[in-house]
Every structure is written in C-alpha cells, then in structure tokens.
N, CA, C and O atoms as CSV, one atom per row, in Angstrom:
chain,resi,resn,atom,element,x,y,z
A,1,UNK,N,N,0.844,-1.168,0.000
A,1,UNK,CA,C,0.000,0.000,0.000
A,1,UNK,C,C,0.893,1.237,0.000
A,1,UNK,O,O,1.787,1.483,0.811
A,2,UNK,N,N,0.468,2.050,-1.147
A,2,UNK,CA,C,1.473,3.243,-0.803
A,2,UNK,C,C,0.525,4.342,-0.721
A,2,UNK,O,O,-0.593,4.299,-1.235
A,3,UNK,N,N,0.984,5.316,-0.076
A,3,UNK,CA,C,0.198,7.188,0.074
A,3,UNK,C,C,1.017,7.844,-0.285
A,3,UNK,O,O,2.140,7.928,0.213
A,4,UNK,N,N,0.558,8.489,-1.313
A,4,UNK,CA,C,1.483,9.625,-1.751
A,4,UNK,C,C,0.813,10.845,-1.336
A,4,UNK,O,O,-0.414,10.851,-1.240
A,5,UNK,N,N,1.549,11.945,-1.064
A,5,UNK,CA,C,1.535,13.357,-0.886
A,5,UNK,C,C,1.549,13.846,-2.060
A,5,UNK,O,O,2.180,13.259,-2.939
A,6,UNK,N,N,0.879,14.987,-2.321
A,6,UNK,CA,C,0.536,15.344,-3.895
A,6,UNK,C,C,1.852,16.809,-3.679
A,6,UNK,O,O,2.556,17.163,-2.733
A,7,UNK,N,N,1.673,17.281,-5.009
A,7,UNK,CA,C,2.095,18.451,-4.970
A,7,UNK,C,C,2.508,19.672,-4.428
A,7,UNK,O,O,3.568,20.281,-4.577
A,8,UNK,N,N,1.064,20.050,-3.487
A,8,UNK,CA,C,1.249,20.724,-2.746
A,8,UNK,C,C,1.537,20.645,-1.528
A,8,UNK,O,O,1.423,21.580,-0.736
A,9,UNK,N,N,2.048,19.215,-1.182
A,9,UNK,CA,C,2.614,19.273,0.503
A,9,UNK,C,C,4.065,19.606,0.129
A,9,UNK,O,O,4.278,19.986,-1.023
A,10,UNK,N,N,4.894,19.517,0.838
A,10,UNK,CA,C,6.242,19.924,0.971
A,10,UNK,C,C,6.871,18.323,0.508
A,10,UNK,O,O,6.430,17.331,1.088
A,11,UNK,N,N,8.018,18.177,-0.671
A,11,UNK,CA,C,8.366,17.262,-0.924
A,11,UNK,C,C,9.263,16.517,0.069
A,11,UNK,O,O,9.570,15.371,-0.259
A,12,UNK,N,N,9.808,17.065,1.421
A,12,UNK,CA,C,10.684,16.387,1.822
A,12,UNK,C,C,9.797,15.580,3.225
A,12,UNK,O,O,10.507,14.921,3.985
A,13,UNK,N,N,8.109,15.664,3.559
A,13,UNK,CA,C,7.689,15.639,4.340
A,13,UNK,C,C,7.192,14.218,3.970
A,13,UNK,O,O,6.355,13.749,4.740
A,14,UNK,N,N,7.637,13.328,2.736
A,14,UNK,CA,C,7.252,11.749,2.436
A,14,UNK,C,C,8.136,11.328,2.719
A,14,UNK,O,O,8.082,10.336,3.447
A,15,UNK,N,N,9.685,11.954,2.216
A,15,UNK,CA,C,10.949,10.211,2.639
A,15,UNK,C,C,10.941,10.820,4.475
A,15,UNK,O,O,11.663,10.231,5.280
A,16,UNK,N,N,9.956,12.147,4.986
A,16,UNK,CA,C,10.088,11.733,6.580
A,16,UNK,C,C,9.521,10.985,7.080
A,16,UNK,O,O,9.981,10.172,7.882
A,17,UNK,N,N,7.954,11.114,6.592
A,17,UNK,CA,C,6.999,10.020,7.159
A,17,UNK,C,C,7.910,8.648,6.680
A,17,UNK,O,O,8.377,7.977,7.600
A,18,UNK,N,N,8.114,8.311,5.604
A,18,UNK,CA,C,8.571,7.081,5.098
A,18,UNK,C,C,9.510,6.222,6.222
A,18,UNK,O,O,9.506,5.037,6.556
A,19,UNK,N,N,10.293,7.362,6.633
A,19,UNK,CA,C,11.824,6.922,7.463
A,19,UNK,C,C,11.208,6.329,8.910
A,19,UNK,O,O,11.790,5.500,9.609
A,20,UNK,N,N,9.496,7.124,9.299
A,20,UNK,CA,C,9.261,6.452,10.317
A,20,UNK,C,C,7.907,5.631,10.295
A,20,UNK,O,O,7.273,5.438,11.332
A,21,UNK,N,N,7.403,5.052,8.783
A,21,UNK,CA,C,6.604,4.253,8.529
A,21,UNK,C,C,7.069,2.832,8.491
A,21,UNK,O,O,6.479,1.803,8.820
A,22,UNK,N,N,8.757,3.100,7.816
A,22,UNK,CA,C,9.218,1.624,7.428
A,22,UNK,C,C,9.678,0.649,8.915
A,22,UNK,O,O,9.761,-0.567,8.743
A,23,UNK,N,N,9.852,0.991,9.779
A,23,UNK,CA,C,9.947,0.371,10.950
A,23,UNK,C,C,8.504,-0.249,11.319
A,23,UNK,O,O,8.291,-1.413,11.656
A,24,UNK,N,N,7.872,0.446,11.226
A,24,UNK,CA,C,6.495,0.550,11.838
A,24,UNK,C,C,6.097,-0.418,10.905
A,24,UNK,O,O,5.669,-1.472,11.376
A,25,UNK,N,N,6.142,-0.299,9.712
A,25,UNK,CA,C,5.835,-1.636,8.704
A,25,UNK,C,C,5.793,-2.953,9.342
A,25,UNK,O,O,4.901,-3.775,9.557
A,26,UNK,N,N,7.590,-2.855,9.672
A,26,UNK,CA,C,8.013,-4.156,9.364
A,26,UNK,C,C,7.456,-4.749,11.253
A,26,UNK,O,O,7.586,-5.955,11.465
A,27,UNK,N,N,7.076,-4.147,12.053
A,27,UNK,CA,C,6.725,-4.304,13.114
A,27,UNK,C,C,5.156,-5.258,13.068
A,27,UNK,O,O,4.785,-6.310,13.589
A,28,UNK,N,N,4.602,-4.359,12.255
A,28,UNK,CA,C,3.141,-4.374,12.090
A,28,UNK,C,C,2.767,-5.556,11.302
A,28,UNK,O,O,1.713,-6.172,11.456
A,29,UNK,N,N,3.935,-5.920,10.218
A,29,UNK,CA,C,3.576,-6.215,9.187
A,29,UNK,C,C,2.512,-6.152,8.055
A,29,UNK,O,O,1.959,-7.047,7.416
A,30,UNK,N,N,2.384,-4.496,8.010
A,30,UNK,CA,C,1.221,-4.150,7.080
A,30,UNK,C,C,2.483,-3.487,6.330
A,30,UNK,O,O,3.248,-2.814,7.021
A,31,UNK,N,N,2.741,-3.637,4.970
A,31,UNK,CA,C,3.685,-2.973,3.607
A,31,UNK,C,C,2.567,-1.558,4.138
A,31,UNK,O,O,1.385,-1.676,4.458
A,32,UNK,N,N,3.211,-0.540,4.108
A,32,UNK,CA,C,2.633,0.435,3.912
A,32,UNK,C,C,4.154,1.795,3.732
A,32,UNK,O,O,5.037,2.048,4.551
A,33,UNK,N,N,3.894,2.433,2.263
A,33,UNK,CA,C,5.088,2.916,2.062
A,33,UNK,C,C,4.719,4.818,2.279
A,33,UNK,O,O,3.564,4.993,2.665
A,34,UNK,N,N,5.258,5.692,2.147
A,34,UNK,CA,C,4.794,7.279,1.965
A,34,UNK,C,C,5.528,7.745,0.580
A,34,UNK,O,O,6.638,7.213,0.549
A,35,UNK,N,N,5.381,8.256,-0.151
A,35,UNK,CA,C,5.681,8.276,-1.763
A,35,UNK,C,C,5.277,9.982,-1.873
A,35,UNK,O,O,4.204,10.366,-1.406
A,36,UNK,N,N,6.112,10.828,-2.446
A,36,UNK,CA,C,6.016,12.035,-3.142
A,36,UNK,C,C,5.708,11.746,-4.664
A,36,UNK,O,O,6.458,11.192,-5.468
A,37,UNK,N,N,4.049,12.396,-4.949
A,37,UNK,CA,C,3.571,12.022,-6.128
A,37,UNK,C,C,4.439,12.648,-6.957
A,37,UNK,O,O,4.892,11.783,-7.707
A,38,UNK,N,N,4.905,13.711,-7.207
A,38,UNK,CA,C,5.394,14.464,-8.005
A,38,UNK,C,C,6.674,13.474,-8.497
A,38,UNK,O,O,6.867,13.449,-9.713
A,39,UNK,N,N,7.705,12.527,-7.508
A,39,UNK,CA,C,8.626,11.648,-7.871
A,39,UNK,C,C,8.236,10.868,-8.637
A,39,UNK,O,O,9.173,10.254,-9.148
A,40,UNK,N,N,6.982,10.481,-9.096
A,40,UNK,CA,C,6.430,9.093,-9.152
A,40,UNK,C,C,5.475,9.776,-11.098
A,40,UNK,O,O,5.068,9.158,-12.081
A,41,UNK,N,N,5.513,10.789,-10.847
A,41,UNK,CA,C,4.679,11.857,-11.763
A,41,UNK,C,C,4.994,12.510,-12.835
A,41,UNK,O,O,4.742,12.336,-14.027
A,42,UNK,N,N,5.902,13.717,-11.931
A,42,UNK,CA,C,6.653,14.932,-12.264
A,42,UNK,C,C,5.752,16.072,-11.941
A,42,UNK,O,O,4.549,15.841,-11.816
A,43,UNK,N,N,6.207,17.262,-11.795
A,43,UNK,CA,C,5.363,18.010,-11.280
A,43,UNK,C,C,4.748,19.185,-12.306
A,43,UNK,O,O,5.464,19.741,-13.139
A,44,UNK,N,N,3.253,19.503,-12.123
A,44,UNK,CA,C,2.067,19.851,-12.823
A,44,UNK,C,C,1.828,18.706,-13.556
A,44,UNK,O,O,2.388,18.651,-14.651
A,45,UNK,N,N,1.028,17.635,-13.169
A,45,UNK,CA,C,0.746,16.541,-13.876
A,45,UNK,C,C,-0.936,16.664,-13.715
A,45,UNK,O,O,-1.433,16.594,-12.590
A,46,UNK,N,N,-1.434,16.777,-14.428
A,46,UNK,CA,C,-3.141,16.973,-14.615
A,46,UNK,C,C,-3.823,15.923,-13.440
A,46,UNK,O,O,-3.297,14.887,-13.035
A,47,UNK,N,N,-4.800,16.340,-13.122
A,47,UNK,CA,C,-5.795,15.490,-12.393
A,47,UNK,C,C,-6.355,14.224,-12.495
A,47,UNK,O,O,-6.606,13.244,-11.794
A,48,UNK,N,N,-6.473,14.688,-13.832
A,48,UNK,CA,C,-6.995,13.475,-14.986
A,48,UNK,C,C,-6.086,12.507,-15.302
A,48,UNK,O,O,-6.396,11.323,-15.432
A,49,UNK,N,N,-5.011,12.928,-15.430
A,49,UNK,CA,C,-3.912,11.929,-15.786
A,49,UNK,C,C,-3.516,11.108,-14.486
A,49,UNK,O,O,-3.628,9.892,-14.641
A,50,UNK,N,N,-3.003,11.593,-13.024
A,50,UNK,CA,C,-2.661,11.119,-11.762
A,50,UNK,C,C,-3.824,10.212,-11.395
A,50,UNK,O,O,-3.429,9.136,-10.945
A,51,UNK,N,N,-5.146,10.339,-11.458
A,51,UNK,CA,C,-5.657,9.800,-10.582
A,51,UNK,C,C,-6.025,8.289,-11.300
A,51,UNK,O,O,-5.827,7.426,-10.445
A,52,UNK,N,N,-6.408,7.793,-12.350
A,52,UNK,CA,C,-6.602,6.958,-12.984
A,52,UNK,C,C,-5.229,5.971,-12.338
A,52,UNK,O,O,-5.663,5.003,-11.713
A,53,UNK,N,N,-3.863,6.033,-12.372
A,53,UNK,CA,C,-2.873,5.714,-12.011
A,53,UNK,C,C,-2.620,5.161,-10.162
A,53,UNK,O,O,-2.231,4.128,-9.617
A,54,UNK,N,N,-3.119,6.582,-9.678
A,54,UNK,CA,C,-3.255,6.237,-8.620
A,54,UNK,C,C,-4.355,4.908,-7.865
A,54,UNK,O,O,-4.108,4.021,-7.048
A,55,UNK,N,N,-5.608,5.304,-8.595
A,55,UNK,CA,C,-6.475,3.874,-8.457
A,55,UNK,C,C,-5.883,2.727,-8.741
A,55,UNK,O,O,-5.702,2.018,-7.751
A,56,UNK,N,N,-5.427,2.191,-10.004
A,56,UNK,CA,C,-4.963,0.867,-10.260
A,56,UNK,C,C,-3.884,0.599,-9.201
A,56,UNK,O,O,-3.915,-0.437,-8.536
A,57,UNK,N,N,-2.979,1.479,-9.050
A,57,UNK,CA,C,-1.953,0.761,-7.464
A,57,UNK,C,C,-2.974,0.819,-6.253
A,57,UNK,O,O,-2.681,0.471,-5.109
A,58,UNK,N,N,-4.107,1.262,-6.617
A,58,UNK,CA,C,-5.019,0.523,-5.020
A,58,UNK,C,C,-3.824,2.100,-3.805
A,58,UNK,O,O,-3.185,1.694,-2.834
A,59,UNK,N,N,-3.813,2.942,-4.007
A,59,UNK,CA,C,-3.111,3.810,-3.802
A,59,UNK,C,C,-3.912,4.924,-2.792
A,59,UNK,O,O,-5.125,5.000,-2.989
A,60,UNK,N,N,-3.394,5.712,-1.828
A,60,UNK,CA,C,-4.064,6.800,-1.261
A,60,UNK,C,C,-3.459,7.700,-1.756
A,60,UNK,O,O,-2.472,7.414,-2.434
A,61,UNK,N,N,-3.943,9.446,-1.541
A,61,UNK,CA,C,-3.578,10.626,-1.535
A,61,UNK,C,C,-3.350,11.823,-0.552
A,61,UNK,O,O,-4.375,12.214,0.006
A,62,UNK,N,N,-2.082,12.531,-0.213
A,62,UNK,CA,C,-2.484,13.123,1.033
A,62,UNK,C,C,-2.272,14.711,0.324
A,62,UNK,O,O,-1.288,15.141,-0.278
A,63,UNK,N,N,-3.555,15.385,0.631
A,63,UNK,CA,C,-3.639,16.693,-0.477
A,63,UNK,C,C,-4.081,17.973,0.294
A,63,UNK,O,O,-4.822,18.120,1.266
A,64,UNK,N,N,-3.352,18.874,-0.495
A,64,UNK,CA,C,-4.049,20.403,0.112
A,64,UNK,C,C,-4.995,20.794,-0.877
A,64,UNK,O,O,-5.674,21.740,-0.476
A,65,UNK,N,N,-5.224,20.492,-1.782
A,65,UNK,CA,C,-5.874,20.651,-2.888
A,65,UNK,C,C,-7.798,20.633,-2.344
A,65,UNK,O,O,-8.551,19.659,-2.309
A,66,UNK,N,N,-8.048,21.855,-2.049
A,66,UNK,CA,C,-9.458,21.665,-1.265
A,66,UNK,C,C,-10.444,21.238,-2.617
A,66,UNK,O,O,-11.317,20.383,-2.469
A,67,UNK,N,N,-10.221,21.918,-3.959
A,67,UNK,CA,C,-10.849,21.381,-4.768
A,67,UNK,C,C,-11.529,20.156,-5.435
A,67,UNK,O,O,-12.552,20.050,-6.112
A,68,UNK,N,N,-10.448,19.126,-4.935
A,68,UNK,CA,C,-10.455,18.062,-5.495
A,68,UNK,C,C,-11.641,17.421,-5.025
A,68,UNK,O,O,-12.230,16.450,-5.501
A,69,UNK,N,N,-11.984,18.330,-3.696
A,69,UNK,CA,C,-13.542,17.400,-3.377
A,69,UNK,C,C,-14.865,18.616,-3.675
A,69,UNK,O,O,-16.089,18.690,-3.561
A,70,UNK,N,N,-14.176,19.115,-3.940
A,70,UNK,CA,C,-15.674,20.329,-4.374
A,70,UNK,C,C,-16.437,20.339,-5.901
A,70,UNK,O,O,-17.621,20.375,-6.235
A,71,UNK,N,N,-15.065,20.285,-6.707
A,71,UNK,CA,C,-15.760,20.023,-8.201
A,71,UNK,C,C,-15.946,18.706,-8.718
A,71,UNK,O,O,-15.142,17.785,-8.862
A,72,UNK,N,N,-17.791,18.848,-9.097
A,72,UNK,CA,C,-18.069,17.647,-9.090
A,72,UNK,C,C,-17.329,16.675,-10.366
A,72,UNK,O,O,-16.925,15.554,-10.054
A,73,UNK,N,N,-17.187,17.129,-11.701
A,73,UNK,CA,C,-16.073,16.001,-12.095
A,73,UNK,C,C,-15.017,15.280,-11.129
A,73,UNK,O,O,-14.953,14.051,-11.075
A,74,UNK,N,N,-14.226,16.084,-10.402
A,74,UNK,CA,C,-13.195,15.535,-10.115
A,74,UNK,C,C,-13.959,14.739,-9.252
A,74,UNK,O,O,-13.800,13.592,-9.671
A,75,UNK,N,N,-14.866,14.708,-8.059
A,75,UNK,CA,C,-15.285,13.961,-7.367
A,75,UNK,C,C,-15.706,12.567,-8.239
A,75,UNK,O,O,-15.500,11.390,-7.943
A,76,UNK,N,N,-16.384,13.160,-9.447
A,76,UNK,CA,C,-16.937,11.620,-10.072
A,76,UNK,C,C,-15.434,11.078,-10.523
A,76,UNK,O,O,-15.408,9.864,-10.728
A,77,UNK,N,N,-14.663,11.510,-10.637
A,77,UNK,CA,C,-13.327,10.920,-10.840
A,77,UNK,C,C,-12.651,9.976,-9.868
A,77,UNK,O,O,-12.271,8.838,-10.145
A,78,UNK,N,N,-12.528,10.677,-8.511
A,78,UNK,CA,C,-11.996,10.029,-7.450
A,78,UNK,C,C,-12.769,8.692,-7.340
A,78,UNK,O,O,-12.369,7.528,-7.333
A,79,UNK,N,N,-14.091,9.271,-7.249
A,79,UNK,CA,C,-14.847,7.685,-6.921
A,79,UNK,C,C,-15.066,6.368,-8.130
A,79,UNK,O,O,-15.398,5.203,-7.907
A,80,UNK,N,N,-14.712,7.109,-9.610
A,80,UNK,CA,C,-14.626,5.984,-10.520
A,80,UNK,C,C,-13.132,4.965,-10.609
A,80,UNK,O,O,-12.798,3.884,-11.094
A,81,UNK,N,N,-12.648,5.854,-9.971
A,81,UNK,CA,C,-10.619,5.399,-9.911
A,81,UNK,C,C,-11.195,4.831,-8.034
A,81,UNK,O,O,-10.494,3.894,-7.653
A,82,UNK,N,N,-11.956,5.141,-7.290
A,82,UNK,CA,C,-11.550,3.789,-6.140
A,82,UNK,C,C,-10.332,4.804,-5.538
A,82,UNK,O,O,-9.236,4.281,-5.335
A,83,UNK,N,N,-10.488,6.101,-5.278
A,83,UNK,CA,C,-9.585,6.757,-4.648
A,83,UNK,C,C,-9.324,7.052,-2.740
A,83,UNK,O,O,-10.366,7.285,-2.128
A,84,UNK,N,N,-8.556,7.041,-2.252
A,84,UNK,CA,C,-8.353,6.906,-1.015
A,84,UNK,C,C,-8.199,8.446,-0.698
A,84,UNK,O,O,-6.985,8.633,-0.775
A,85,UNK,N,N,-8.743,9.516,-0.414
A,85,UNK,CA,C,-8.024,11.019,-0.168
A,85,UNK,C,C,-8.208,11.136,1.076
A,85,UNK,O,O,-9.221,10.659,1.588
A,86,UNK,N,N,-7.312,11.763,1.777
A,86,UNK,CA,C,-7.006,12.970,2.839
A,86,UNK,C,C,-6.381,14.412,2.741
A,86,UNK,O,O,-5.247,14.671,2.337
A,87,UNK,N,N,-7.220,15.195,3.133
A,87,UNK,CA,C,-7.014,16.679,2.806
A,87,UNK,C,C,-6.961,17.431,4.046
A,87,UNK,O,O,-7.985,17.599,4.709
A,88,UNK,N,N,-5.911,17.863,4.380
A,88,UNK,CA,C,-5.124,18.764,5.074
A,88,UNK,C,C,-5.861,20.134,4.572
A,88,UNK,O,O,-5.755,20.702,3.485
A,89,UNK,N,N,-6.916,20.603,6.120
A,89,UNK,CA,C,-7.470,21.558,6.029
A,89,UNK,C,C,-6.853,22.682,6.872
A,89,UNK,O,O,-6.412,22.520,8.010
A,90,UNK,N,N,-6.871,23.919,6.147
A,90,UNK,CA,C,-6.063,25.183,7.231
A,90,UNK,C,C,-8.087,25.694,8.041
A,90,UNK,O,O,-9.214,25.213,7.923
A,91,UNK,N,N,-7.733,26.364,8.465
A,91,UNK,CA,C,-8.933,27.218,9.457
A,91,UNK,C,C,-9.924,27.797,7.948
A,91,UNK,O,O,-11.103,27.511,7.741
A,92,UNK,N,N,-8.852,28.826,6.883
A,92,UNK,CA,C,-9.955,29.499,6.235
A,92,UNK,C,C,-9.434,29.326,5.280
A,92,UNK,O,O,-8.376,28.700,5.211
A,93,UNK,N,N,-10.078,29.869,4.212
A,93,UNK,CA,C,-10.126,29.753,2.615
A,93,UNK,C,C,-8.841,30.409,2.657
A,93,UNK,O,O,-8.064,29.892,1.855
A,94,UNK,N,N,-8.262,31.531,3.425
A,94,UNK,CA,C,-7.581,32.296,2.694
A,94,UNK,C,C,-5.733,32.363,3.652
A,94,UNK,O,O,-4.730,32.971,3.277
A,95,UNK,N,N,-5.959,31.274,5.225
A,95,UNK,CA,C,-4.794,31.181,5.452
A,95,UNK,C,C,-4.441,29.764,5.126
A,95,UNK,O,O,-5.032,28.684,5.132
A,96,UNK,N,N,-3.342,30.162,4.865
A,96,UNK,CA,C,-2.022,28.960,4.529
A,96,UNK,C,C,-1.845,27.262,5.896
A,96,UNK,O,O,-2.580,27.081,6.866
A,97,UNK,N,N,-1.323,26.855,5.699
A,97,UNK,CA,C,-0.886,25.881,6.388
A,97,UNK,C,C,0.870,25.708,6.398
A,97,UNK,O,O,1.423,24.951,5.601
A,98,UNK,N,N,1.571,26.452,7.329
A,98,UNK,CA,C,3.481,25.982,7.476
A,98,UNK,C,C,3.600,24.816,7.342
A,98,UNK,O,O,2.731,24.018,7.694
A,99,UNK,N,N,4.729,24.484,6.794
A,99,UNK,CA,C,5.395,23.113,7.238
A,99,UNK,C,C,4.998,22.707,8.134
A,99,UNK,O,O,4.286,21.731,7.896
A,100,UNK,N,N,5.102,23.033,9.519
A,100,UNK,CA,C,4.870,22.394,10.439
A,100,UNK,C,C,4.077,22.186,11.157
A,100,UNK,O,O,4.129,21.387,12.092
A,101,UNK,N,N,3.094,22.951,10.813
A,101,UNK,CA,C,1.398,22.901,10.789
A,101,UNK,C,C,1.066,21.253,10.222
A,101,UNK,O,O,0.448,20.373,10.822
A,102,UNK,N,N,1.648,21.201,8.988
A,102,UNK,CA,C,1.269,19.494,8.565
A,102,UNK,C,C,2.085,18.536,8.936
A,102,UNK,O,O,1.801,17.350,8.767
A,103,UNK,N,N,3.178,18.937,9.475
A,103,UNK,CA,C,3.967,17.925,10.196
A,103,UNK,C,C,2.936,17.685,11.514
A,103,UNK,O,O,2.601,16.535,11.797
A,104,UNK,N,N,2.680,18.299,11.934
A,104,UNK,CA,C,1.597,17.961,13.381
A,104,UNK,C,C,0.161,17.441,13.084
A,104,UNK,O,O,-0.423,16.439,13.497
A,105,UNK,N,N,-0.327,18.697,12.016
A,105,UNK,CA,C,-1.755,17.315,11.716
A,105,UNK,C,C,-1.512,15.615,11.195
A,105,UNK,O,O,-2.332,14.700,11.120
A,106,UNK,N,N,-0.292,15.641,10.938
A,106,UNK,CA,C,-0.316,14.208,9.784
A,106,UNK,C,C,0.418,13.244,10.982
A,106,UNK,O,O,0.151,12.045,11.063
A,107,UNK,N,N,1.365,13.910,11.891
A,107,UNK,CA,C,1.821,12.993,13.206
A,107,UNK,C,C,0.723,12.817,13.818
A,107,UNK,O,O,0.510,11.700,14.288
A,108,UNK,N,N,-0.040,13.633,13.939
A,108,UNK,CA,C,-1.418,13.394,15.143
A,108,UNK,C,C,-2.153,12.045,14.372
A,108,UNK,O,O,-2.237,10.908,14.837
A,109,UNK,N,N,-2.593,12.475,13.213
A,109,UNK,CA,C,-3.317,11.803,12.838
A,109,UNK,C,C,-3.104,10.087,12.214
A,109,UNK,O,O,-3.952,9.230,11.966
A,110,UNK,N,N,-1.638,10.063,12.107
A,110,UNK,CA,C,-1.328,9.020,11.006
A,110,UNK,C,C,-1.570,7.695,11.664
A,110,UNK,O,O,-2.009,6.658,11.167
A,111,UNK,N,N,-1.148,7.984,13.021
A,111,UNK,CA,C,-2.307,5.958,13.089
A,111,UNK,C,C,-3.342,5.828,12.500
A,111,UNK,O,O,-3.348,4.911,11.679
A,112,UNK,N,N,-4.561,6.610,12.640
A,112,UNK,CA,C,-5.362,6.488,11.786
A,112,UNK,C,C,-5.425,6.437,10.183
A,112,UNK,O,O,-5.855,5.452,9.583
A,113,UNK,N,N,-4.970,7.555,9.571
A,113,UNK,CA,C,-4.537,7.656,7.842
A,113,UNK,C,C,-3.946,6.115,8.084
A,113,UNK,O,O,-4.972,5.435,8.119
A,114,UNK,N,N,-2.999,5.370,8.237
A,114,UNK,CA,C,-2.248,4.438,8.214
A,114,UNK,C,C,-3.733,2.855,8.429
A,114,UNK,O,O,-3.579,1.742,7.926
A,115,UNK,N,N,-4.525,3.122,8.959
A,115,UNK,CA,C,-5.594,2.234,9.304
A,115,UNK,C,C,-6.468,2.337,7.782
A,115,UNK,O,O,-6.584,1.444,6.942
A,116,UNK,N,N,-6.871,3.341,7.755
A,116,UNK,CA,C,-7.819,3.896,6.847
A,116,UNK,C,C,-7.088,3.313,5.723
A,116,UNK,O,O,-7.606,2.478,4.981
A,117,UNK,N,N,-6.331,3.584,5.636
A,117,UNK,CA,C,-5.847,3.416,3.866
A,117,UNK,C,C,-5.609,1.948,3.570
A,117,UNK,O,O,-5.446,1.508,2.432
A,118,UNK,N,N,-5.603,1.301,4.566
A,118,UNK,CA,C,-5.221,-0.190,4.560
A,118,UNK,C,C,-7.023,-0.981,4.642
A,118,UNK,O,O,-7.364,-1.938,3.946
A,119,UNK,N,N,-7.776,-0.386,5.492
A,119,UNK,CA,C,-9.029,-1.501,5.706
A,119,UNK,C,C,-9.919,-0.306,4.998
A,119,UNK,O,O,-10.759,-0.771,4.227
A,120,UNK,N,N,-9.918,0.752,5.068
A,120,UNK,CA,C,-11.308,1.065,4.364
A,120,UNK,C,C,-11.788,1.269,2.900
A,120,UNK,O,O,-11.188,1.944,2.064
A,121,UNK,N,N,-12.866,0.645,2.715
A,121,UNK,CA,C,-13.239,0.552,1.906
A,121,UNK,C,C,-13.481,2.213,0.697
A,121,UNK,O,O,-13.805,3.303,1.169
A,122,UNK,N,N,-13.165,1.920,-1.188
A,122,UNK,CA,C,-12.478,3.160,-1.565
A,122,UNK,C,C,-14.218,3.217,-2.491
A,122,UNK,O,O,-14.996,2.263,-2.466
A,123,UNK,N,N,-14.371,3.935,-2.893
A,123,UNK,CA,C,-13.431,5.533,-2.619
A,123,UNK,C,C,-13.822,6.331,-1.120
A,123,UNK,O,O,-15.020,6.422,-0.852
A,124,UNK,N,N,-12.813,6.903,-0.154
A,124,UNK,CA,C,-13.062,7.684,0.603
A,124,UNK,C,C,-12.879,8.847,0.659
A,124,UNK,O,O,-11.952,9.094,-0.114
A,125,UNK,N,N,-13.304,9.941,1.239
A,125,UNK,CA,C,-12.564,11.046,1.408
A,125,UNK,C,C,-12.500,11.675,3.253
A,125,UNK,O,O,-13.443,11.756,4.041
A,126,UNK,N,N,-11.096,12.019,3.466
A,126,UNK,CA,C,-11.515,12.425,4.980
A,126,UNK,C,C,-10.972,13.970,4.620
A,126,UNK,O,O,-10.685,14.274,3.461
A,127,UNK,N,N,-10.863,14.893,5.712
A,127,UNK,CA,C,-10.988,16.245,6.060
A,127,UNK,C,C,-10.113,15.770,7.486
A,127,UNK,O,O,-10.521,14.973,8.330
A,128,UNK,N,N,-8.871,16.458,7.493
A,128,UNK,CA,C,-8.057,16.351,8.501
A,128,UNK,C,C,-7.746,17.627,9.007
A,128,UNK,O,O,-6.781,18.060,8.377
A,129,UNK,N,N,-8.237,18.638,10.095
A,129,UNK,CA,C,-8.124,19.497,10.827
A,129,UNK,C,C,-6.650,19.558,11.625
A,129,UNK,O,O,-5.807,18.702,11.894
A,130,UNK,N,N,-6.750,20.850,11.842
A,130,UNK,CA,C,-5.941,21.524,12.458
A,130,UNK,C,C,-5.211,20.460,13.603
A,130,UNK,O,O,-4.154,19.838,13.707
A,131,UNK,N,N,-6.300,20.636,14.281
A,131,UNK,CA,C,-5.990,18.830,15.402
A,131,UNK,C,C,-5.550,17.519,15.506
A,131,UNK,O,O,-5.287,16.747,16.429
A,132,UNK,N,N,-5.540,17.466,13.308
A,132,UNK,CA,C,-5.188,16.076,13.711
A,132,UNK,C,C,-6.317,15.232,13.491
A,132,UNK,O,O,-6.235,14.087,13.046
A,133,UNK,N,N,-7.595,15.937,13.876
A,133,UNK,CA,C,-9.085,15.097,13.807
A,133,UNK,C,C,-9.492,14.943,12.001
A,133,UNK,O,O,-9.570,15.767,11.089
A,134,UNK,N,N,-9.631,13.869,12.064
A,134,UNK,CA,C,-10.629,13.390,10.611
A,134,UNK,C,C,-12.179,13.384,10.833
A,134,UNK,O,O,-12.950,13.284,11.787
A,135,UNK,N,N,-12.246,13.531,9.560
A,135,UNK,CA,C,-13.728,13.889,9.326
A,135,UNK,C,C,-14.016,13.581,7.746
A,135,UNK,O,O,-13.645,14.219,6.761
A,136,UNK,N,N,-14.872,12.282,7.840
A,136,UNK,CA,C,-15.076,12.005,6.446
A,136,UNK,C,C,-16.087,12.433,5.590
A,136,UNK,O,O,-17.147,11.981,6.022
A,137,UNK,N,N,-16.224,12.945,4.804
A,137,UNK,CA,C,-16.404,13.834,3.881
A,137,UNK,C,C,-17.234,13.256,2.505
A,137,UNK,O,O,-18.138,13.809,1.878
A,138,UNK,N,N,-16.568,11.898,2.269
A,138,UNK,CA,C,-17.200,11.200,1.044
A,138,UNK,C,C,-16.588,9.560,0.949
A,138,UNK,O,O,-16.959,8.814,0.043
C-alpha cells in the first residue's frame, strides 16, 4: 500500500513520514510505504492523468488541494478510480498551512490515515483538521 503526498505538501515531508513508517511496517507487518507524487509523476501533472494511475496501485492521496472534493467532475473521478483522499485543512479559505502545521496534523493523525488506507473501503474522502481530527467527507 502506498500514500502519496501530492504536490502541494512539501516534498521532503514523504521520505520523513517514510523513514518512520518503514519500521512501523516491518513491526506491524502491514507494507505500507509514503511516496512524493510528483517523484512518481513529475510536477504539474493533470488530475486526470494522476488519478486513474493512482487507483490501479489501489493507492491513497495526502492533499491540500481543497478542490479536489468540491468540483463535481473531479469527485466523479476520485470515486470511478476507487480513490483513497485525505485533505489537510487550514482554518480558512484564505490562510495557509506551514510546514509544520502538517507535520503535526499528519503525526497526530497518522495511526489512523495508516488504518484507513489499509481496511477502508475506496473511494473515501476524509478532512483532517488543524488537530489532527478526521472527518469524512465522502
């Protein structure tokens, strides 16, 4: 199982999760890897093109991209590709999220993301707050 971080997270914030998923893997024994889409991509790679890709590896997404669940194509997209999303929400439309703002929602939260992406059933979508708290969405 892999999760990739899309575009707009910070590229060096997958080989971190990664460095402390792969222990945790091999503990757990659930394969579960963290992947920078853009490595796997290249970066500005269409919607249309990533997500089709991402479904067939049975794949999650971890995104700032608030759109991706608002416009309804892309939604009928996610759910025809069997897509796994989590979206890293700031407070408002119009402030940002630091680095380390998502280093703390995605530590808070990743036992869970790490559960979710492995047993639940796709397509999902959650809404990951400030806190850390999920909230599924679709």
């Amino acid at each position: 199982m892999i999760i990739f971080t899309d575009e707009n997270i910070p590229p060096h914030l997958a080989p971190g999760f990664q460095m402390i998923q792969g222990p945790e893997s091999l503990k757990t024994g659930i394969p579960l890897e963290v992947k920078h889409l853009p490595d796997h991509f290249g970066y500005g790679t269409k919607d249309i093109d990533w997500i089709p890709e991402i479904g067939r590896l049975k794949a999650c997404v971890i995104t700032r991209d608030t759109n991706l669940s608002r416009r309804k194509h892309e939604i009928e997209l996610l759910e025809k590709h069997k897509l796994g999303v989590f979206f890293l929400r700031a407070k408002g439309k119009k402030s940002g999220l630091s680095v380390w703002q998502m280093v703390e929602m995605l530590a808070r939260s990743w036992p869970e993301i790490a559960k979710l992406a492995v047993e639940e059933n796709r397509p999902f979508g959650y809404e990951i707050d400030l806190k850390g708290k999920l909230k599924k969405i679709f």
